[in-house]
C-alpha positions in Angstrom: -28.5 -87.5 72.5 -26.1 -88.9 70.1 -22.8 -88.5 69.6 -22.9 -86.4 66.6 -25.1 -83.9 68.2 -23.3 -83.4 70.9 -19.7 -82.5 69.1 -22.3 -80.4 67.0 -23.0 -77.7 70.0 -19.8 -78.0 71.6 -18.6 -76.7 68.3 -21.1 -74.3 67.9 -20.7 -73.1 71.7 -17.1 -73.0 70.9 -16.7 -70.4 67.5 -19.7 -68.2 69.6 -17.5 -68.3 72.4 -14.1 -67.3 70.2 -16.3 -64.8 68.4 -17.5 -63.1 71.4 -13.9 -62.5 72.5 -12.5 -61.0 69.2 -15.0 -58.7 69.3 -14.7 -57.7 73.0 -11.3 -56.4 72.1 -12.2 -54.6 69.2 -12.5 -51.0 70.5 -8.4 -51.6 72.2 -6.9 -52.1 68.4 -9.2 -49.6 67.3 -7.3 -47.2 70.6 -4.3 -48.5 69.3 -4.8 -48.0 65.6 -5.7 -44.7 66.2 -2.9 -43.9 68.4 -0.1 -45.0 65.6 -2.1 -42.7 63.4 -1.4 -39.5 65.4 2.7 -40.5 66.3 4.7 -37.5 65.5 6.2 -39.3 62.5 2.5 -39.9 61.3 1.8 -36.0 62.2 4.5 -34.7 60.1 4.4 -37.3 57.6 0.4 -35.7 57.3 1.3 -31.7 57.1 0.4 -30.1 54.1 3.5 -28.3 52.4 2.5 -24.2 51.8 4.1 -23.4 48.3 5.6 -19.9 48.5 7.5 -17.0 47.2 10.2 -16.2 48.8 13.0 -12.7 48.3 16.4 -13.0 49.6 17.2 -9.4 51.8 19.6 -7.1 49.6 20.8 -3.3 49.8 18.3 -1.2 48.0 18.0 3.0 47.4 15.3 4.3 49.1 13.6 7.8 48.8 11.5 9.3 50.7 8.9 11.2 48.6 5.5 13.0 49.0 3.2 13.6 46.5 0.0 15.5 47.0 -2.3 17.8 45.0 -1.8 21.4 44.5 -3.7 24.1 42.9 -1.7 26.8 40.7 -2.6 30.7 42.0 -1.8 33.8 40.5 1.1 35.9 42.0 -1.4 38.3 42.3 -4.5 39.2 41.4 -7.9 42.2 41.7 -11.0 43.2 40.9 -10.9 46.7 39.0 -13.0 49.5 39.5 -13.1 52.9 40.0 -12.8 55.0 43.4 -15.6 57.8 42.1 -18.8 57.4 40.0 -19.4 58.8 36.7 -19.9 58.0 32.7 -17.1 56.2 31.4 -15.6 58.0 28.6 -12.4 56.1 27.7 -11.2 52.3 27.8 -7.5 51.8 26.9 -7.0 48.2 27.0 -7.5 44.9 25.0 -9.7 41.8 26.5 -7.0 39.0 27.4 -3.7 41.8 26.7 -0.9 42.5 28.8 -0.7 45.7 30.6 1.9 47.7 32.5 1.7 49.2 36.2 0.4 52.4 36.4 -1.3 52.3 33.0 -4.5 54.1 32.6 -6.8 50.8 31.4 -9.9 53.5 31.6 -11.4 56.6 32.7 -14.9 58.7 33.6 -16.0 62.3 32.9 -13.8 64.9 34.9 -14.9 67.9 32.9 -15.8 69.8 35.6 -12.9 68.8 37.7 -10.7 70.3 35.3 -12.3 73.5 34.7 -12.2 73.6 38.9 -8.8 73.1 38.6 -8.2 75.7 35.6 -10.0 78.3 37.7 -7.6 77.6 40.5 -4.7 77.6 38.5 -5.3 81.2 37.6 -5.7 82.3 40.7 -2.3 81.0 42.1 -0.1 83.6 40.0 -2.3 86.5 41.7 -2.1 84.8 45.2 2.1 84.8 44.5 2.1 88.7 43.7 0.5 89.5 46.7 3.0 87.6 49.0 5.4 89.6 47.1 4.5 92.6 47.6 3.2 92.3 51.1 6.5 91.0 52.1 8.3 93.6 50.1 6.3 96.3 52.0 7.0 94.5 55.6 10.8 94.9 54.9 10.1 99.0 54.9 7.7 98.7 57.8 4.8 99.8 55.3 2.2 96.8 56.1 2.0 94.4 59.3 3.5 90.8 59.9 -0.5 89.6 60.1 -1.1 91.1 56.6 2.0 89.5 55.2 0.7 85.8 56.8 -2.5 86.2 55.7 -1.4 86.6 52.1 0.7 83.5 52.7 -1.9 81.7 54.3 -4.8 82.5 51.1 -1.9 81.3 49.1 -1.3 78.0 50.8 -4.9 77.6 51.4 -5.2 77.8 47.2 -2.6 75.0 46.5 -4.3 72.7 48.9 -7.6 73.3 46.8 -5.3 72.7 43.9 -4.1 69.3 45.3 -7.7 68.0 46.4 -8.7 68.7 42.7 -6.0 66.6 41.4 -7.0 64.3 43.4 -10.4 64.0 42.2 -9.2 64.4 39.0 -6.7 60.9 39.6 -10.1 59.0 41.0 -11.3 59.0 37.7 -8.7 56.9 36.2 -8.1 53.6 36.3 -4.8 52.4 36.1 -3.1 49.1 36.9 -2.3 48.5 40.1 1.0 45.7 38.7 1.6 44.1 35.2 -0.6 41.5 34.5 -3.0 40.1 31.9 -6.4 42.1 32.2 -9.5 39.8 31.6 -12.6 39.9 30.3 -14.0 43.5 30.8 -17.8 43.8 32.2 -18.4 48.0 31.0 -18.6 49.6 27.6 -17.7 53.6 26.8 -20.9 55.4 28.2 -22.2 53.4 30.8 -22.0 55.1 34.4 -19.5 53.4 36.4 -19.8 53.5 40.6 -17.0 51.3 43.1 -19.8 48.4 43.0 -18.8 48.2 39.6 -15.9 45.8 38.4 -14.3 46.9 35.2 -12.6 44.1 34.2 -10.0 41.2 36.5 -6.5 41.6 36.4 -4.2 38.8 36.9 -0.7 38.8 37.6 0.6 35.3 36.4 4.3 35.3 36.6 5.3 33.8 38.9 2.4 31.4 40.1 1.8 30.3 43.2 1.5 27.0 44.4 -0.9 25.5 47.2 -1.1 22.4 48.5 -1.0 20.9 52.2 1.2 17.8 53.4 0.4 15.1 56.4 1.6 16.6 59.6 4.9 14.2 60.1 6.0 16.5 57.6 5.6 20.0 59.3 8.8 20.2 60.7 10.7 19.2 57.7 9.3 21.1 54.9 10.4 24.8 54.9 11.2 27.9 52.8 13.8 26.8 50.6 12.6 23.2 50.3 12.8 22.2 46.2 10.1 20.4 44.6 8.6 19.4 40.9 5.4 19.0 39.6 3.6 17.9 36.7 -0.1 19.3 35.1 -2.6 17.9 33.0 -2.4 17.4 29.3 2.3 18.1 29.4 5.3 15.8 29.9 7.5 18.0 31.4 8.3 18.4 34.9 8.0 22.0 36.7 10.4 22.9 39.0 9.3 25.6 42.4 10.6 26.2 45.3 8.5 26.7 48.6 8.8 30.1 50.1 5.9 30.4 52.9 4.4 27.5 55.1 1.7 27.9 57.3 2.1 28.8 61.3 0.3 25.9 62.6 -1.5 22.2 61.6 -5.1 22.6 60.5 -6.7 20.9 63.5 -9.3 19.3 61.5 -7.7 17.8 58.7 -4.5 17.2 60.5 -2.3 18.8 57.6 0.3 21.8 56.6 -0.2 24.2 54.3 2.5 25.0 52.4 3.1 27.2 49.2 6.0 27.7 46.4 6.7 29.8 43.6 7.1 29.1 40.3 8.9 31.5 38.2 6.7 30.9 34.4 8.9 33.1 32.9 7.4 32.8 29.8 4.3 34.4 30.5 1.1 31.9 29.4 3.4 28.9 29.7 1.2 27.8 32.7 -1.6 29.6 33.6 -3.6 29.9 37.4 -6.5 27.7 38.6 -5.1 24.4 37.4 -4.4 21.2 39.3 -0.5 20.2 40.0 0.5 16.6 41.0 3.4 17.7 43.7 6.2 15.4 44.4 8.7 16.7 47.5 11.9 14.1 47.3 12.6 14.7 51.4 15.6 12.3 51.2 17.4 9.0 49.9 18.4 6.3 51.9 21.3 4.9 49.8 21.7 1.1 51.6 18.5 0.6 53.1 16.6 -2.8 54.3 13.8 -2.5 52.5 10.9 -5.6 51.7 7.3 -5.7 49.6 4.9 -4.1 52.0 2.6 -7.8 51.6 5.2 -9.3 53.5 4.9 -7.8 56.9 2.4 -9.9 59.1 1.0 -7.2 61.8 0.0 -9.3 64.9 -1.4 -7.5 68.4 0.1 -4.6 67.2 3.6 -5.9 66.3 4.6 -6.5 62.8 6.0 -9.6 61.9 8.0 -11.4 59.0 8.4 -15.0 58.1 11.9 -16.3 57.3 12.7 -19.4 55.1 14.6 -21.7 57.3 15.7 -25.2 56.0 12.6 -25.6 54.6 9.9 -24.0 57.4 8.5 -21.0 58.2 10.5 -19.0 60.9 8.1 -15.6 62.5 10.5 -13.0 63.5 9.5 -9.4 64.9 10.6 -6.3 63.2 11.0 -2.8 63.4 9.1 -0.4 60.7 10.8 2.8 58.8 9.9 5.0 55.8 6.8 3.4 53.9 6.5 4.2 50.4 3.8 3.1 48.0 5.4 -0.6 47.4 8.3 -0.9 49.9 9.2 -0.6 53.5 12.3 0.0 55.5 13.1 -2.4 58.4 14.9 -0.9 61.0 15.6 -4.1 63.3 15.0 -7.6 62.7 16.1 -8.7 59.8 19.8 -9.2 57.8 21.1 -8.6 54.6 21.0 -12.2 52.8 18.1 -13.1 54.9 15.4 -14.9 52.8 11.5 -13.8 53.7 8.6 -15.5 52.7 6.6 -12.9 50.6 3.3 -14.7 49.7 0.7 -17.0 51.7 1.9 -14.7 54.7 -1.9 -15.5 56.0 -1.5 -19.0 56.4 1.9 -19.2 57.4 2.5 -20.3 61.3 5.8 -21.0 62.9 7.4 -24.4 61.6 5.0 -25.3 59.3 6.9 -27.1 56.4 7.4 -24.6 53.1 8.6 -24.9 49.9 10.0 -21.8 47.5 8.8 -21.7 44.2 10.4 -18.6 43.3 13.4 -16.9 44.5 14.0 -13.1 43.8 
């Protein structure tokens, strides 16, 4: 073998032998690469920064106010008819008209009711001269105490009939029973008329009533006296009422309270019964209250939660939860005033996690 052969596989032999040993170590810079890669430094050089909102904790007014829907009831309100059967023969009153208590609104045939009570009439004056005389005649000892009462009794026994007649007689009218608005009538002049029978409706609309039914938290503070306003369909204003009767227990299977007011409608058809009223009850304000946007509490294993802006993380704190209303809620424990609370991406926020405020209310 010559010379340059030889140099030829020692040189060979040589790089395979170098070659073999850079790659058996290999895998250790790969270990080693890897581990500079997840240093701390590395780790927090990688974390994503969370872009955020963010509201900085100020006194705010807080009221605490329900608002339900109520239906508007007459004050009162009946079926007319008559107590007897018979033609009709009169009908006093105007479809939709206002009417007076104890206005005859119609009436049925009592002709022979009233010649009945003619007929007893006439008799009466007789029935008087003959307690006259009998007790004229016991003063002289002429007649006997039991002929002198049983004058008195035929003349008692006469005004009673007289009375049961009148009484028919007032069973063919029919008056109102309040002052109302009388409805629509269902009867014309001649057409028999028994108790099955309803005349007409009569609807006493001032004042209205007011029904409507509140969550049960509320039972014990809603009462007779308690002020409210609400507002109907199709008009701006606001109604003012006042509840005068609650219920005497919570319905059991909608867990609510039934409560009514009175509203006064004063002016007659300014609101009429059988509408729909938005009710608002203002229970009370909290003046200087705590309060934060309800998308900022976190609720975790049943504890809520808020995150804080802290030097440029995300800080979890645990609250305490008041009043609720439709946008806001009260904290009770947990947070200051000039705190600042992260109030968007609250489902991706964990604590530390590096944050950055893009708007500040």
């Amino acid at each position: 073998m010559n010379k340059k052969i030889k140099w030829g596989l020692v040189t060979f032999i040589g790089l395979g032998l170098i070659g073999w040993g850079i790659y058996s170590q290999r895998p250790k810079l790969n270990e080693e690469l890897e581990a500079a890669d997840n240093s701390p430094a590395q780790q927090a050089s990688n974390k994503k920064i969370l872009n955020v909102n963010g509201k900085i904790i100020k006194p705010e007014s807080m009221t605490d106010e329900i608002t339900v829907i109520g239906t508007l009831l007459p004050d009162e309100e009946v079926d007319l008819s008559f107590e007897t059967s018979g033609k009709i023969v009169e009908i006093n009153f105007m479809e939709g008209s206002a009417v007076k208590k104890g206005q005859i609104l119609a009436k049925v045939n009592d002709r022979q009711l009233q010649a009945e009570l003619q007929r007893l009439q006439a008799q009466v004056k007789l029935a008087e001269d003959r307690v006259y005389r009998q007790q004229a005649l016991l003063k002289r000892d002429a007649v006997s105490q039991e002929a002198y009462e049983q004058a008195r009794t035929e003349l008692a026994t006469l005004n009673a009939d007289i009375d049961i007649v009148k009484s028919n007689i007032a069973l063919t009218e029919l008056r109102a029973p309040f002052d109302g608005v009388i409805g629509l009538r269902n009867v014309s002049e001649g057409a028999y008329a028994s108790p099955d029978v309803v005349v007409a409706k009569l609807t006493k609309i001032s004042p209205l009533k007011i029904d409507f039914y509140v969550p049960e938290r509320y039972a014990n503070q809603i009462r007779p006296g308690t002020r409210l306003t609400f507002t109907v369909e199709g008009r701006e204003e606001n109604f003012r009422a006042e509840v005068y009767a609650t219920e005497s227990k919570v319905d059991i299977e909608t867990r609510t309270f039934a409560v009514r007011a009175l509203f006064p409608n004063r002016q007659g058809k300014q609101l009429l019964p059988g509408r729909f009223a938005d009710v608002k009850i203002r229970m009370h304000d909290i003046p200087d209250a705590i309060a934060i946007p309800t998308e900022a509490i976190v609720p975790e294993m049943g504890v809520d939660k808020v995150y804080l802006y802290k030097n440029g993380k995300a800080r979890a704190v645990t609250v305490r939860t008041g009043l609720r209303t439709e946008s806001s809620i009260q904290i009770l424990a947990g947070l200051n005033l000039g705190d600042t609370i992260i109030t968007s991406g609250t489902l991706q926020l964990r604590t530390d996690l590096p944050v950055k405020l893009d708007t500040v209310e």
